[in-house]
N, C-alpha and C positions, 0 to 999 in steps of 0.2 A: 115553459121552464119546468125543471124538476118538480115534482111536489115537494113539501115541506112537510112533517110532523110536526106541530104545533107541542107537544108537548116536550120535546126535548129537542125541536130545532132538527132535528136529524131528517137529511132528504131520503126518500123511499124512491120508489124502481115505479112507482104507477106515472104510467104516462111521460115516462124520461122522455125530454127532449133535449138534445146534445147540441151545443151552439155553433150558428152555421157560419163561414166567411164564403162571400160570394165572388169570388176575383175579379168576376165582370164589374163589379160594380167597383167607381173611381175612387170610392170614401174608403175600400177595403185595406186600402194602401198603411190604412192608421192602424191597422189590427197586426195585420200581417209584419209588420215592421218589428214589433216585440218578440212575436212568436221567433221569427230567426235568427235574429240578434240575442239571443239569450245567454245565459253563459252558466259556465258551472261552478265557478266560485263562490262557495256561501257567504254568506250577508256577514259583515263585522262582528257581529255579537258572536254569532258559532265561530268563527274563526280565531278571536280574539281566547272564548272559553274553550275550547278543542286544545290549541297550543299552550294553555297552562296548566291542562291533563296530558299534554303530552312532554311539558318541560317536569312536572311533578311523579310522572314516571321513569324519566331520567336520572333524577336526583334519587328519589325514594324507593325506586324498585318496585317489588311485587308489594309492599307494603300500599304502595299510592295505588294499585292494581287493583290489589282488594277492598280500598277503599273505596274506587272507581261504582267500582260490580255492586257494592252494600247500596250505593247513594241511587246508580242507575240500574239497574239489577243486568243478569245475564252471568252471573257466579251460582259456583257449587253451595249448598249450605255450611257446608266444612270447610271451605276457604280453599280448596286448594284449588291450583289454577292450571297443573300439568296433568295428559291425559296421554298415558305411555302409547307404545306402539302396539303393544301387547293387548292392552286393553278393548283398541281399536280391532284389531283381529279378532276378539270374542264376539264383539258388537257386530262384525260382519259374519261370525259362524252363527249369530243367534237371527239374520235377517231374514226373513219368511222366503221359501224358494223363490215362489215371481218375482219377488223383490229384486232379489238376487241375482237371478238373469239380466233383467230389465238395468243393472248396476253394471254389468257385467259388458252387455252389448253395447249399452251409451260410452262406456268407458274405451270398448274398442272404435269405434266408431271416432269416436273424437282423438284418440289415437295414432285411426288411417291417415286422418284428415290432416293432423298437427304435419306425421312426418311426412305429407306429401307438402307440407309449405316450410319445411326447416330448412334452412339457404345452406347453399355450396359456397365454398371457399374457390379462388383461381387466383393466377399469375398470369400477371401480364409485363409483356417486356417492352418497356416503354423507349429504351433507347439500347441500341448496344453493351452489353457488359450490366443494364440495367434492371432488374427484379423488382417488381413490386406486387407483392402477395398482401389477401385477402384472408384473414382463419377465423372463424366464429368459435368462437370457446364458451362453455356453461357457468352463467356465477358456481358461487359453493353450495351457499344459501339462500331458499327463496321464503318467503311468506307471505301463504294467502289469509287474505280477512274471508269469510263466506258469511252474510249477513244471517240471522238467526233469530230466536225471541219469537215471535206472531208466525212466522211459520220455517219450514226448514226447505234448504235452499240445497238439495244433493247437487241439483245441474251444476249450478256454481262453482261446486269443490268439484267435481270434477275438470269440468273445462279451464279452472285456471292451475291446477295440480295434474292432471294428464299431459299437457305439453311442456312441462316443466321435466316431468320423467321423459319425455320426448327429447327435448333438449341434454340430458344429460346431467343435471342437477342433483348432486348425492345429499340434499338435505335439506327436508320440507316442512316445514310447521304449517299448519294451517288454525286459525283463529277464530271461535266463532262462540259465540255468549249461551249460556242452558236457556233453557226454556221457561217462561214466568212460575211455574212451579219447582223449580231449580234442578231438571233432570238434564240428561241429557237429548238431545233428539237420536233415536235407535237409526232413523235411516241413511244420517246425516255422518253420525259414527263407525254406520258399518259400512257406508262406504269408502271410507279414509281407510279402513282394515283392508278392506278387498286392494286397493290400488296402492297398498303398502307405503302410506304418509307414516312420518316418521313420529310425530308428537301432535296433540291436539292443544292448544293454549284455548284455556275456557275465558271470555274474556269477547267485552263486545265493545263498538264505538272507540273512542277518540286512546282509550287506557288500551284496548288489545293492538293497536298501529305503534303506539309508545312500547308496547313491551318488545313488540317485534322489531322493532325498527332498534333499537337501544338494548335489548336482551335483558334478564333478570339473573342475575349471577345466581343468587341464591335457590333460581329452579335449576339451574343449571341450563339455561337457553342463554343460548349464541346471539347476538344482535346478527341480522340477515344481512343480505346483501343487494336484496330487492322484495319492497311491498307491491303486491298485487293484486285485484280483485273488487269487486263491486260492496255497494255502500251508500248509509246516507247521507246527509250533508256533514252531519258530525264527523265519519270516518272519510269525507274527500279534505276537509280543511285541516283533520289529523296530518293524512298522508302528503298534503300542500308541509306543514310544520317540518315534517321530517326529512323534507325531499331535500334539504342541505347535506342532511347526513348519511344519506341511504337513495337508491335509486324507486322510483314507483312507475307503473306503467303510466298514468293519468290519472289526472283531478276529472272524474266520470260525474255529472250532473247526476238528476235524478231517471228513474228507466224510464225511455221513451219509446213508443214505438208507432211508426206511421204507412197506413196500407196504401198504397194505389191501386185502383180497380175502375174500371168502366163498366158499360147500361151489362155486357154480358158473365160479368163475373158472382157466384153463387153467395148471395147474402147469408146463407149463415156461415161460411168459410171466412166472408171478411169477418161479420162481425166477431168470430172466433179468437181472429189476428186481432182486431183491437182491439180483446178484452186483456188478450194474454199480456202485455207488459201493465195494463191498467193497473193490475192487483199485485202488483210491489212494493205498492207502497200510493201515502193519499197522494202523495205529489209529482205520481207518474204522469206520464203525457201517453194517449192515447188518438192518436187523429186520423181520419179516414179522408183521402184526399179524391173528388169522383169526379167523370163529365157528367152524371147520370141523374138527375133527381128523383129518377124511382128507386135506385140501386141504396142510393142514400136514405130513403123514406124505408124500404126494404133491410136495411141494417139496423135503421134504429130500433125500429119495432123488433128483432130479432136481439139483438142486446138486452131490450129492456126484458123479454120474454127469459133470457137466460139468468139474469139478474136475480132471480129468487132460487134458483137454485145453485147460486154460487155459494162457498160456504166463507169466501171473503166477500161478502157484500157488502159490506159498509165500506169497504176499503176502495171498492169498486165505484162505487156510487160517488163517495169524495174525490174520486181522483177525476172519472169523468166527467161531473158537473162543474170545476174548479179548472179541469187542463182538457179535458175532451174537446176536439172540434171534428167536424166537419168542413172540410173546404170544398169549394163547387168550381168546377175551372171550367170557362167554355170549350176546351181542346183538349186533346191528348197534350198535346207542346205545351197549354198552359201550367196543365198539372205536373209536367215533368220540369219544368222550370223553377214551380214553388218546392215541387223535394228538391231538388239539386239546392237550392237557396235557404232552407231546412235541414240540411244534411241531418236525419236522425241514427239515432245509438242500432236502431231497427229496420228495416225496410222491408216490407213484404209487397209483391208485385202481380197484380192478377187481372191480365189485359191481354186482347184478342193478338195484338202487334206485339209478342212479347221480346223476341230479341231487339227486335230497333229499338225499342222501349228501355230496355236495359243496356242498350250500347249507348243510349241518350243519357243515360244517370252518369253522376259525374263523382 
């Protein structure tokens, strides 16, 4: 098992070992059952509390807003809770050069990608004299949440605000809480300015989905016309509340992310993939699915080695000892039958067979 620090309970990175399911073996059937039946809906109590921050932003505006940020923090010190276009444009002319490229390329990049999967409209004539068309049209308004607080989340605003300008969409807020010192995060703002986001809503959890979703007269923000974007359990049971009112893409669980690899795929590359959703948060899932017991004996130890020089390591450490597994499948067919039965948020695939492997995922 993990070690434990005795003095404050916190497990440390000496000698991790990440808990194993063996498929071969008949009793795994008890473990395994949990893990893919899982679901995303939070537990009663967050959902019950989420929805009467999200009924109390309704009723009371920016007023239950600022309240919101005082009690869970993720507000300006000055209260105010709009952050113009303008503002965002400085915040992108002040980002360090690399920075800036590196903002710049992911932006196109995600871009390329959107507009090669934006669907085409057609007509089909279904009987003489008969038409029937197909036409995709862009809401007005969209709003993304970008999670915020413990670290800044640029990928996030972009990839849910880039194919939204993809789509055609003339009007973006995006939402996401300052930083426990009450600033703002520089990278996270400049690049709302470079990809020309319309308003930043400062504003984190269950109060920034309420404000979005129901608008704040008094800032002068629009209620949207779809919430979207990643979050904790606080802002999926927000966006569950509001989904009467407003459209959301999904009630998204917590990040998951699950590698496939066999005996010849390079352990520090998996172990790479499954650190990288680990540290989103403590209640990520990270799992490494192998035919290989050295590949897997060869990951852990590489995990654990990278572990002190993560600079979220605590985060790291609770997510993996609490949701990390390892599963050990006698087959290739066996391991590709526990992900397809897993279906996770992630998938990364690093096997000798690799298109049959991937024409097998389902």
């Amino acid at each position: 098992m993990t070690a434990v620090d005795e003095r404050d309970g916190a497990a440390t990175d000496e000698d991790l070992v990440l808990r194993r399911i063996d498929l071969a073996d008949p009793d795994s059937a008890a473990e395994v059952r949990p893990l893919v039946r899982r679901g995303a809906v939070p537990d009663p109590a967050v959902q019950s509390a989420a929805a009467a921050i999200v009924e109390d932003v309704r009723v009371r505006g920016a007023d239950a807003v600022r309240e919101a940020n005082e009690r869970f923090g993720g507000g300006l010190p000055d209260g105010r809770l709009v952050v113009g276009r303008e503002e965002l444009r400085e915040a992108a002319a002040r980002l360090e050069p690399a920075v800036r490229e590196a903002l710049r390329a992911a932006a196109a990049n995600i871009e390329r990608f959107a507009g090669a999967g934006r669907p085409a409209g057609g007509r089909v004539a279904t009987a003489p004299g008969v038409d029937v068309e197909r036409r995709w049209t862009p809401v007005d308004r969209v709003g993304a949440y970008v999670p915020g607080g413990s670290a800044p989340y640029p990928s996030s605003l972009l990839m849910t605000v880039v194919p939204a300008r993809v789509a055609g969409v003339g009007d973006i807020t995006f939402a996401s809480p300052a930083r426990p010192d009450g600033t703002l995060d520089p990278v996270v703002a400049g690049a709302a300015g470079l990809v020309g986001i319309d308003r930043l809503l400062v504003a984190g959890g269950a109060q920034a989905v309420g404000a979005l979703a129901f608008g704040l007269a008094r800032e002068s923000l629009e209620p949207v016309d779809v919430v979207v974007g990643p979050g904790n359990a606080w802002v999926t049971a927000a966006k569950l509340a509001v989904s009467g009112s407003v459209a959301i893409d999904l009630p998204a669980g917590p990040s998951e992310g699950l590698v496939l690899a066999d005996a010849a795929a390079d352990p520090r590359t998996v172990a790479a993939d499954v650190l990288t959703q680990a540290e989103h948060g403590p209640d990520s899932r990270a799992i490494l699915v192998t035919t290989s017991v050295a590949l897997a004996d060869a990951v852990e130890t590489e995990i654990g080695e990278r572990l002190a020089r993560q600079p979220r390591r605590s985060i790291l450490l609770r997510s993996l000892t609490e949701y990390g597994r390892i599963v050990l499948a006698p087959s290739l067919d066996a391991a590709v039958a526990f992900v397809n039965a897993y279906a996770p948020e992630h998938l990364s695939i690093d096997v000798e067979r690799l298109e049959a492997t991937v024409a097998a995922i389902r």
